[in-house]
N, C-alpha and C positions, 0 to 999 in steps of 0.2 A: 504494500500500500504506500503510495506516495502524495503529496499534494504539491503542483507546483502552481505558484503566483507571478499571473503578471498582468499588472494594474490589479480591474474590476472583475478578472476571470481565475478560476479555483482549477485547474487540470487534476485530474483526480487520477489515479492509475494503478494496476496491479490490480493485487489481492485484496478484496473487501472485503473477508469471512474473519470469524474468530482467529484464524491463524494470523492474519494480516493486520489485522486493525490494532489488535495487543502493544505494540511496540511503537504506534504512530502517534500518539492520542495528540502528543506535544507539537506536532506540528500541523496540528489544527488549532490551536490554543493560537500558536504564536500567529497563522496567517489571518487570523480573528484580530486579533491585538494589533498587527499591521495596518490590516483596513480600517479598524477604526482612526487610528492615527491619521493615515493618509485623508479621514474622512469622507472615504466611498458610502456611497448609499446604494449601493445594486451591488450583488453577485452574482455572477452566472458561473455557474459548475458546469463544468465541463465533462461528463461520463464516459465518451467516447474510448478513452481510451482504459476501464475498469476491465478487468479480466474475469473474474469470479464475485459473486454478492450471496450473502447468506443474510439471516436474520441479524444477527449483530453486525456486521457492517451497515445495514439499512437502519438499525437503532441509532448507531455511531451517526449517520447521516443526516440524520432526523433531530436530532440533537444538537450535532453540528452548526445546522440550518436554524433550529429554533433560538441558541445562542447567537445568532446573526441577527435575526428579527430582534432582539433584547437589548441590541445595543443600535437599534437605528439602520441598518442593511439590511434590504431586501433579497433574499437567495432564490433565486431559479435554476434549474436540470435544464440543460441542453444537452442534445448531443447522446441523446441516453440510448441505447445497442437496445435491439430486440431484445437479447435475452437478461439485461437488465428490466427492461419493463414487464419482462414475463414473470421475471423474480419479485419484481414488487407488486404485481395484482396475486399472484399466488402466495404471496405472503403476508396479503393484509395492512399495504403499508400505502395506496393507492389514494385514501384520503390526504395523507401526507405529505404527498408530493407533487399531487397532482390536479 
């Protein structure tokens, strides 16, 4: 799992599952803290490039995003792969994000 920044866009990448997400937490933290600084008000997440998504990465996601909304950024999914969106109507997470 990776997240790269540049400006108002979040590149998301890798492993989104339990295995993945474990060791990343902090560099969602920090690209939170960055935008705010910079003072963006939109993010657009980028999916395209996610490899795998389970329930806890889509938690991790979901939370990610709601901490975005709580400090004034608005987050939206672009970019999101069939089988990510297959992952999040099979998983219950469609009000969420959608």
């Amino acid at each position: 799992m990776a997240v790269r920044m540049a400006g108002a866009e979040a590149h998301l990448e890798g492993d989104w599952t339990m295995t993945g997400v474990a060791d990343n937490i902090e560099s969602l933290v920090v690209s939170l803290n960055r935008m705010e600084l910079e003072g963006e008000k939109s993010l657009y997440i980028n999916c395209g490039r996610i490899e795998e998504t389970d329930t806890s990465g889509l938690q991790l996601l979901n939370v990610w995003m709601e901490c975005a909304r709580l400090r004034g950024i608005e987050p939206m999914l672009v970019n999101v792969t069939d089988s990510m969106r297959r992952a999040i109507h099979e998983l219950g997470f469609s009000k969420c994000f959608f």
